[in-house]
C-alpha positions as CSV (number, residue, x, y, z in Angstrom):
1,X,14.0,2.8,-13.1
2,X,10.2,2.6,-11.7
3,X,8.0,0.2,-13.4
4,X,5.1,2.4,-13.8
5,X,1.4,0.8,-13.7
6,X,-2.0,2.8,-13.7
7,X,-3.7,3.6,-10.5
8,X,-6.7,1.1,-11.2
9,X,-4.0,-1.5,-11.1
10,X,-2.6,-0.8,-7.7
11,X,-4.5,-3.2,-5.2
12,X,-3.9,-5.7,-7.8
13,X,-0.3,-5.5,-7.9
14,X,-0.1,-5.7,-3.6
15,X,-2.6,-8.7,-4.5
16,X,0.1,-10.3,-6.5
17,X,3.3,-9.7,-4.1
18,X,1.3,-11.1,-1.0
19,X,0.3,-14.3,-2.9
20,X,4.5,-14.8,-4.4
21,X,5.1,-14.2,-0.9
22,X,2.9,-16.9,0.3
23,X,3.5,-19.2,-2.4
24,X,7.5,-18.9,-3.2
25,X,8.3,-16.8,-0.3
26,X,9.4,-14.3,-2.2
27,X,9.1,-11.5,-1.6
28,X,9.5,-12.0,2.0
29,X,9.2,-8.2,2.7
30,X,7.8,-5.7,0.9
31,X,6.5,-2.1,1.7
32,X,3.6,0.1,0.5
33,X,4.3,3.8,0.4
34,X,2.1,7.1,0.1
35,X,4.1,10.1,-1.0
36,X,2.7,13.9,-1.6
37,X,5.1,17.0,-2.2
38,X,3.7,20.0,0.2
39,X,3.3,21.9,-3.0
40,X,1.6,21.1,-6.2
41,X,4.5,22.5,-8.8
42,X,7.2,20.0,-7.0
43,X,5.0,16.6,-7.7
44,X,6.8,16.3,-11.0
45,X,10.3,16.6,-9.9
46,X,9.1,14.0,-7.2
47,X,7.7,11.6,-9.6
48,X,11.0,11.8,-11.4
49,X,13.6,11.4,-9.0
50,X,11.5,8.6,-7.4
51,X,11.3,6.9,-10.9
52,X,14.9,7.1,-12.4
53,X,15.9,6.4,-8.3
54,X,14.3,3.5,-7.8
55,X,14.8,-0.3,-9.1
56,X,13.1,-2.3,-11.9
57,X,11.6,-4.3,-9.9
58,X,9.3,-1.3,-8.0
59,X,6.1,-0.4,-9.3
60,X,5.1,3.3,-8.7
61,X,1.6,4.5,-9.9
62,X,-0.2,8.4,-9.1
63,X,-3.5,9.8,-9.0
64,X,-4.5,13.4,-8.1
65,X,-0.8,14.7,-7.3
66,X,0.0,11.4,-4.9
67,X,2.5,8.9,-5.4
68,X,1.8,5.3,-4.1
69,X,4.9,2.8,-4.3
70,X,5.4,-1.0,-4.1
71,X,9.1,-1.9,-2.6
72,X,9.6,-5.9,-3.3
73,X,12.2,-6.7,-0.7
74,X,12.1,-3.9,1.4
75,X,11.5,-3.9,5.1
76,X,11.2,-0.8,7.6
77,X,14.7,0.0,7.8
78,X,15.2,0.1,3.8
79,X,11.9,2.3,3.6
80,X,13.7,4.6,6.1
81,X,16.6,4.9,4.2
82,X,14.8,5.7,1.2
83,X,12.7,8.2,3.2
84,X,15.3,10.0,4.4
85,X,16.9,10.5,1.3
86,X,13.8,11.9,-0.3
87,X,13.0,13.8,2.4
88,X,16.5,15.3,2.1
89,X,16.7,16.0,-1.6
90,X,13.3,17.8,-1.2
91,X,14.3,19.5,2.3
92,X,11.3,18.1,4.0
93,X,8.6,19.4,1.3
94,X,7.4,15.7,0.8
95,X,5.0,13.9,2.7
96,X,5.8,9.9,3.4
97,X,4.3,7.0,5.4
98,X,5.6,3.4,4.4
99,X,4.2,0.3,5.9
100,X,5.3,-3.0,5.4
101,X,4.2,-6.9,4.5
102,X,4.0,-8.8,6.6
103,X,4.6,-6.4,10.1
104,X,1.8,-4.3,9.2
105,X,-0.9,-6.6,7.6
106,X,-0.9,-9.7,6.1
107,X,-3.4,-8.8,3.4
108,X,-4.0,-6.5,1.1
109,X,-6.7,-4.5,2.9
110,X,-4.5,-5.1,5.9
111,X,-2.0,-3.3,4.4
112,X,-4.0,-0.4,2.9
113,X,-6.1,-0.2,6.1
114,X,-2.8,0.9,8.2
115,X,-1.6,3.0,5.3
116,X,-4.7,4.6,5.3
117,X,-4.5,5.3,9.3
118,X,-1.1,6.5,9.3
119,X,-1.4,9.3,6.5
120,X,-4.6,10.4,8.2
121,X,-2.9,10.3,12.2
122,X,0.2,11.8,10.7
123,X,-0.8,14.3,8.1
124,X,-4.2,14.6,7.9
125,X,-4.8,13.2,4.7
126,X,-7.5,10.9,3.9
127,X,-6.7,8.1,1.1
128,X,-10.1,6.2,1.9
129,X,-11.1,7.9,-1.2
130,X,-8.7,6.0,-3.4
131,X,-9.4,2.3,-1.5
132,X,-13.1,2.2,-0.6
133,X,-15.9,1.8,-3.5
């Protein structure tokens, strides 16, 4: 199960794996994920499956009907597998873009700076509301 944090806590968190990363390489990998079901009355089913689903050491944390995960030890091809089964168990109703540490930024605004770019290229969605003061 999930480790569940508070949104305000989120940055922090990627903060934290990046620096055990650098220090005790370990995490080596890690991915950041944005998750959104296409309609409002599924995001609590979501938020379930993804919590019993997922292992104690992920951290998952939502705000306004969005789901942002942290993977420790996850790389592109494990964020794929778990995309595929979410988007499978959902038939397609959830919207997902994963990045990952260290491929797709080497920092913290790195990371949220291609997570942000993705959602909006992909799906239109603008997180920049979360991130940005």
């Amino acid at each position: 199960m999930a480790v569940e944090i508070d949104f305000k806590d989120f940055l922090k968190i990627v903060d934290l794996q990046i620096s055990f990363s650098k220090r005790f390489k370990c995490p080596k990998v890690f991915a950041v994920a944005f998750l959104r079901p296409e309609r409002k009355e599924l995001f609590g089913s979501l938020e379930k499956v993804i919590q019993e689903a997922l292992r104690e050491t992920d951290i998952l944390t939502s705000v306004d009907g969005s789901i942002f995960l942290i993977l420790p030890e996850t790389d592109k091809k494990g964020a794929e597998f778990i995309s595929r089964a979410i988007y499978d168990f959902f038939k397609g109703e959830v919207v997902e873009v994963y990045v990952d540490f260290p491929e797709d930024g080497e920092t913290t605004e790195e990371l949220i700076k291609t997570l942000e770019e993705r959602t909006k290229n992909k799906f239109g969605y603008f997180l920049e509301k979360y991130f940005r003061k």
